[in-house]
C-alpha positions in Angstrom: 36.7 -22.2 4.8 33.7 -22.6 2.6 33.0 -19.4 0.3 29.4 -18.2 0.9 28.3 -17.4 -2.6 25.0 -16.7 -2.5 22.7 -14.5 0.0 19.1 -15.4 1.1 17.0 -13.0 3.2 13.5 -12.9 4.5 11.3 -12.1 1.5 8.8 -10.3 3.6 9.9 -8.4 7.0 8.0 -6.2 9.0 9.6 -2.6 9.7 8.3 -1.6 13.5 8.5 1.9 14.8 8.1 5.3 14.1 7.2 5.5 9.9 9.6 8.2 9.5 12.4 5.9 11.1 11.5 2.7 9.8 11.2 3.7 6.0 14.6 4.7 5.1 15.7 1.6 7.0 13.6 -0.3 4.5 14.4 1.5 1.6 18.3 1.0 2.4 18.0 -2.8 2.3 16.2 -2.7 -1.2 12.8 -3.6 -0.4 9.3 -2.3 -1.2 6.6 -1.6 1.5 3.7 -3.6 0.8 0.4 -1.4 -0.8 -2.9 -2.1 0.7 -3.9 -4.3 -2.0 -0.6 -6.1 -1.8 -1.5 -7.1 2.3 -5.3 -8.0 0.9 -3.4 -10.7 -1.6 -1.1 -11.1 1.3 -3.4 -12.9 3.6 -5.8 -14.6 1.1 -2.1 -16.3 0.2 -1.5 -17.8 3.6 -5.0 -18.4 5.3 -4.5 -21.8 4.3 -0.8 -21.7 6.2 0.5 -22.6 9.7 -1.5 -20.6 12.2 1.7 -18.7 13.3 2.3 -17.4 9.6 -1.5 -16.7 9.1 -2.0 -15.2 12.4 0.9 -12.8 12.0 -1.0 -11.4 8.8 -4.5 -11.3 10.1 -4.2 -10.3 13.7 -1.6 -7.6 13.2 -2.2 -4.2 11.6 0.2 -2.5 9.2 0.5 0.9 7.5 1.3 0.5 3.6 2.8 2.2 0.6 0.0 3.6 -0.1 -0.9 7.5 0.8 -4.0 9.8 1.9 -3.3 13.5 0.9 -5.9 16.3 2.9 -6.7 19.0 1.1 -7.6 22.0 3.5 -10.4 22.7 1.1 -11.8 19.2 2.0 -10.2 18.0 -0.8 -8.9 13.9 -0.7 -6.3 12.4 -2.7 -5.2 8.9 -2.6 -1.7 8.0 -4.2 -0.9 4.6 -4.7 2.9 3.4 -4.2 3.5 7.0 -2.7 7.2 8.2 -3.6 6.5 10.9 -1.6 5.7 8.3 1.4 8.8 6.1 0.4 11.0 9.7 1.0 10.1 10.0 4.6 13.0 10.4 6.9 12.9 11.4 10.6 14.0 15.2 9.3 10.5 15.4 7.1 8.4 18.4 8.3 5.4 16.9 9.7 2.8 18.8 11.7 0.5 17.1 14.2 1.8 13.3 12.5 1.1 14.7 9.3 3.9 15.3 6.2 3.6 19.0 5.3 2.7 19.8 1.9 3.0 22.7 -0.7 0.2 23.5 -2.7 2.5 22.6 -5.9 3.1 19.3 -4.2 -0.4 18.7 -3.9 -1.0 19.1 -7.4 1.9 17.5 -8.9 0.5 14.2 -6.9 -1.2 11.4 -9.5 -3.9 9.6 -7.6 -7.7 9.6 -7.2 -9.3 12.8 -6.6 -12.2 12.8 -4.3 -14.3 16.4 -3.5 -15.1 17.4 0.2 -18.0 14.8 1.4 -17.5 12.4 -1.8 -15.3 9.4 0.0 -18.9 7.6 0.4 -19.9 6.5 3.7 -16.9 6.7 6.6 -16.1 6.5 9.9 -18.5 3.3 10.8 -18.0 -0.5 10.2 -20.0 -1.5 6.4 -21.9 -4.1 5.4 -20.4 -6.8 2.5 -22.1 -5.2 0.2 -21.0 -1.7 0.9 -17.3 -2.1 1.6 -17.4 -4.2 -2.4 -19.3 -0.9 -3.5 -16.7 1.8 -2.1 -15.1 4.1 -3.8 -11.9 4.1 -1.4 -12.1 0.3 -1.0 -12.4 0.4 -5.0 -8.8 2.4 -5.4 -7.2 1.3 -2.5 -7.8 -2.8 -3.9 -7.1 -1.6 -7.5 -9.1 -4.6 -9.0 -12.8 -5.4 -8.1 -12.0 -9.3 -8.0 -9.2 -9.0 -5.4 -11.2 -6.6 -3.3 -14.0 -9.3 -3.8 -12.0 -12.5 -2.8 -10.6 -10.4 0.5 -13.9 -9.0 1.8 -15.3 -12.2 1.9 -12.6 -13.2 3.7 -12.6 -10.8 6.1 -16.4 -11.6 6.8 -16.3 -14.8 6.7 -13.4 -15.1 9.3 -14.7 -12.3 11.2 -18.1 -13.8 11.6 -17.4 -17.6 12.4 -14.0 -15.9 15.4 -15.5 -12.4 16.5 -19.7 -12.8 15.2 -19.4 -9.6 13.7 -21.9 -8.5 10.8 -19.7 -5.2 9.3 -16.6 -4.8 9.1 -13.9 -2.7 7.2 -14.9 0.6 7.7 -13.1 3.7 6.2 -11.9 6.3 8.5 -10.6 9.5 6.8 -8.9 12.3 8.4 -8.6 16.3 7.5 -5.8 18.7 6.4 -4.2 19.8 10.1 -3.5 23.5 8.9 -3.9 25.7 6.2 -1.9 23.9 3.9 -2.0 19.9 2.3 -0.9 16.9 4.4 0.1 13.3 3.9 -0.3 10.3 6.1 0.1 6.8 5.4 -3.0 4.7 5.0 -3.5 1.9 7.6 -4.9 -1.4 7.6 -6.8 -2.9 10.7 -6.5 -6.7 12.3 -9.4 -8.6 11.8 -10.1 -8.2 15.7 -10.4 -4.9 14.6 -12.7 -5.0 11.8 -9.6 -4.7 9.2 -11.0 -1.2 8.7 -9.2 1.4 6.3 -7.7 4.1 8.4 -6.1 7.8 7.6 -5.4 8.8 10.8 -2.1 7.9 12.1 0.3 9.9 12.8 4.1 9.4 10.9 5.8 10.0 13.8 3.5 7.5 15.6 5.5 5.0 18.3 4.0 1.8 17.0 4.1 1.7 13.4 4.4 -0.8 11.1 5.5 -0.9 7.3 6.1 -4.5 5.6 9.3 -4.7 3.3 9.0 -6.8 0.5 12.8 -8.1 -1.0 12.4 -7.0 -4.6 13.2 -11.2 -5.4 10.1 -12.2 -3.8 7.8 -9.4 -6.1 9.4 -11.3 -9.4 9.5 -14.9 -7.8 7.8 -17.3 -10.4 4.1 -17.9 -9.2 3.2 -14.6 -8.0 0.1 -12.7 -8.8 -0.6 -9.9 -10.5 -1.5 -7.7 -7.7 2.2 -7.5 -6.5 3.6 -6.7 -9.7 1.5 -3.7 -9.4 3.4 -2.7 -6.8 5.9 -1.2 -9.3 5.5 2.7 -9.3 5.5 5.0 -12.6 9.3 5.5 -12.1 10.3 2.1 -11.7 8.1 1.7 -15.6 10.5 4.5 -16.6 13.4 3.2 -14.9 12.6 -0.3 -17.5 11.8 2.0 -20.1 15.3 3.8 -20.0 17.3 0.2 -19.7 15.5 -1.1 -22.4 15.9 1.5 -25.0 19.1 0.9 -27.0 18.7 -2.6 -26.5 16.5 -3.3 -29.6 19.4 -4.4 -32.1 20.2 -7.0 -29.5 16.9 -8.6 -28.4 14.5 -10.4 -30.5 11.8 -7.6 -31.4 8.7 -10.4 -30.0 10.2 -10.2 -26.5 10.6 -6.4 -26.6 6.8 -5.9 -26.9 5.5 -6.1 -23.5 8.1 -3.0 -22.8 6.6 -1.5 -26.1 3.4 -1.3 -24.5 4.8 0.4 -21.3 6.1 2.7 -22.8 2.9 3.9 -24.5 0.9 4.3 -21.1 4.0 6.3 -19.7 
């Protein structure tokens, strides 16, 4: 009998079902769930692939890593590569779909901070121009040039298959009580505009995270925007197996951790 001495696995696999199901299932096999900018770089990668591959991306929607916290004061936070998101289980309080904050929660959360009535225009399909210029398309994308490349993408697609002038609209939501909430933001299929959405529910039937094998986030090739997926822990998580190590290593190749640990 032949010994089986190494492992392969799908380096992306989609997660379907309820969020709060679905993400500890992810988590337990070691993955990542794909940020909205990750599934932006994500289908500018295969829209020159197979029509099977690039049709899974494009005309499928997907919630992400990436979270929407309501104040009840109006109050909107967006927190990239939520931990708080990635420790969903089907126990998590949740009222109405949403995860039930504390008001300590809220403000222990690192993310972009936006007052009541300052997420720019929502809840109606943009223009090009617009969606480049908006401030939640701006943080959600995380660089100007990615959310450049994937806008024009979207319209250009969306024009020449659905005729469609605007496209990728934001759709917030609001605090469902007295105190903070967290949902997951959502990304449409192009049928659908590809808007932004921060209105599903956690509990909702018919999610749908993407895991991402932690192999295929290191694999030679890949761009930038996926090593962003890394969180602030997993930079102290480095930080912490790198100390003690400086005897050993050739100071020149310690550097780039040097620098980590600076922004930490």
């Amino acid at each position: 009998m032949a010994l089986k001495l190494n492992e392969t696995r799908e380096a992306y696999r989609e997660f379907y079902g309820r969020n709060v199901e679905q993400m500890p299932k992810l988590i337990a096999e070691g993955r990542v769930p794909m940020s909205v900018a990750g599934l932006m770089q994500r289908r500018l990668d295969v829209r020159n692939s197979d029509a099977d591959i690039k049709g899974s991306y494009i005309d499928n929607y997907f919630d992400t890593s990436d979270a929407v916290v309501y104040h009840p004061d109006g109050r909107v936070k967006i927190v990239l590569d939520s931990q708080t998101l990635r420790d969903i289980t089907p126990q998590s309080k949740l009222i109405n779909g949403a995860l039930v904050l504390t008001e300590d929660a809220y403000n222990a959360l690192q993310g972009e901070e936006f007052k009541k009535g300052k997420l720019g225009k929502t809840k109606s399909p943009l223009s090009r121009k617009d969606v480049k210029a908006h401030p939640v398309w701006k943080v959600l994308a995380r660089e100007q040039a990615l959310l450049d490349d994937y806008v024009d993408y979207i319209f250009t697609e969306g024009k020449q298959r659905f005729s469609y002038d605007t496209a990728m609209g934001v759709y917030p939501s609001s605090a469902q009580g007295k105190t903070p909430d967290l949902k997951a933001w959502y990304v449409y299929w192009l049928g659908g505009r590809s808007y932004a959405d921060g209105r599903i529910l956690l509990d909702c039937g018919s999610g749908r995270f993407l895991g991402i094998a932690p192999e295929a986030l290191s694999a030679p090739g890949k761009c930038a925007s996926n090593i962003k997926a890394y969180t602030m822990a997993d930079l102290q998580a480095v930080d912490k197996t790198m100390k003690g190590l400086e005897t050993t290593v050739r100071p020149e190749l310690l550097e780039p951790f040097a620098q980590l640990r600076k922004k930490l």
